[in-house]
C-alpha positions as CSV (number, residue, x, y, z in Angstrom):
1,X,73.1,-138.6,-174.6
2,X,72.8,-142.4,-173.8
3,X,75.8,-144.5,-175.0
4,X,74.7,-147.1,-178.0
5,X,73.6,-150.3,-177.0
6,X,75.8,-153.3,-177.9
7,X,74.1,-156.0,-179.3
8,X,75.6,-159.9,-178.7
9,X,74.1,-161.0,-182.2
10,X,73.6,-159.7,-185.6
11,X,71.2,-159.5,-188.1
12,X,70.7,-162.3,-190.4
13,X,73.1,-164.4,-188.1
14,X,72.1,-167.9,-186.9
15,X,71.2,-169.0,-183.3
16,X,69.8,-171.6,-181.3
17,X,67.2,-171.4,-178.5
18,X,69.2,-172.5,-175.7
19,X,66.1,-175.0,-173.9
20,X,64.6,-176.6,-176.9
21,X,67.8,-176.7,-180.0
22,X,65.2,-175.0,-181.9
23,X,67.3,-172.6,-184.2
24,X,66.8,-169.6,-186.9
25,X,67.6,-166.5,-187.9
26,X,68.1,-162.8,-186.1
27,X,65.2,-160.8,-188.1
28,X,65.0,-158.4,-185.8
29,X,66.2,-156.2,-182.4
30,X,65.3,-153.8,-179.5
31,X,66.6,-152.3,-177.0
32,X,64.4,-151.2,-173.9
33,X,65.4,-149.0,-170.8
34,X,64.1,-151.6,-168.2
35,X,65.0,-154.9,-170.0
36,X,67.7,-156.8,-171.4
37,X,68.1,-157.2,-175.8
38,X,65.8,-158.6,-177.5
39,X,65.4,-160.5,-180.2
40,X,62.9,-161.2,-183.1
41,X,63.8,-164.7,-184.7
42,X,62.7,-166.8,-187.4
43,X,62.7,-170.3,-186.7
44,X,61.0,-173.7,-187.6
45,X,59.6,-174.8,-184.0
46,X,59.3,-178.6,-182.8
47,X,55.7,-178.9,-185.2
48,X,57.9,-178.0,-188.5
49,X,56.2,-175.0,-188.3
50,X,57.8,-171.8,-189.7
51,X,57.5,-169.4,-186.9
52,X,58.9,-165.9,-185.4
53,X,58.9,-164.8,-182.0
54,X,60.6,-161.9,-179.6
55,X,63.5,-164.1,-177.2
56,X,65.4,-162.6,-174.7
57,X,69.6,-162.4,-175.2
58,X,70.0,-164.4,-172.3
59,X,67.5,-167.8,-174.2
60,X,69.8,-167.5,-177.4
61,X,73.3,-169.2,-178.0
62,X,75.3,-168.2,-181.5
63,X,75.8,-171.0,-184.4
């Protein structure tokens, strides 16, 4: 049996996209064999638009 993956953030907790300062919500997250976390955020992007999109661990920073 594989061990449980460890995830950096939680759900519902706030981050920031490390390039653009956008920030939101952890809505969501997956684990893959071949790939690092991902994971589904909630954000308002640089348009004021309400948006959500699957980020990688590595583009996310904690608030």
């Amino acid at each position: 049996m594989e061990p449980k993956a460890v995830f950096k953030f939680e759900m519902n907790q706030r981050v920031a996209l490390s390039m653009s300062g956008e920030y939101g919500v952890v809505i969501g997250r997956a684990e893959y064999l071949d790939l690092a976390p991902q994971y589904y955020i909630r954000y308002v992007d640089g348009t004021d638009r309400q948006v959500q999109d699957w980020i990688p661990e590595s583009a996310l920073t904690a608030l």
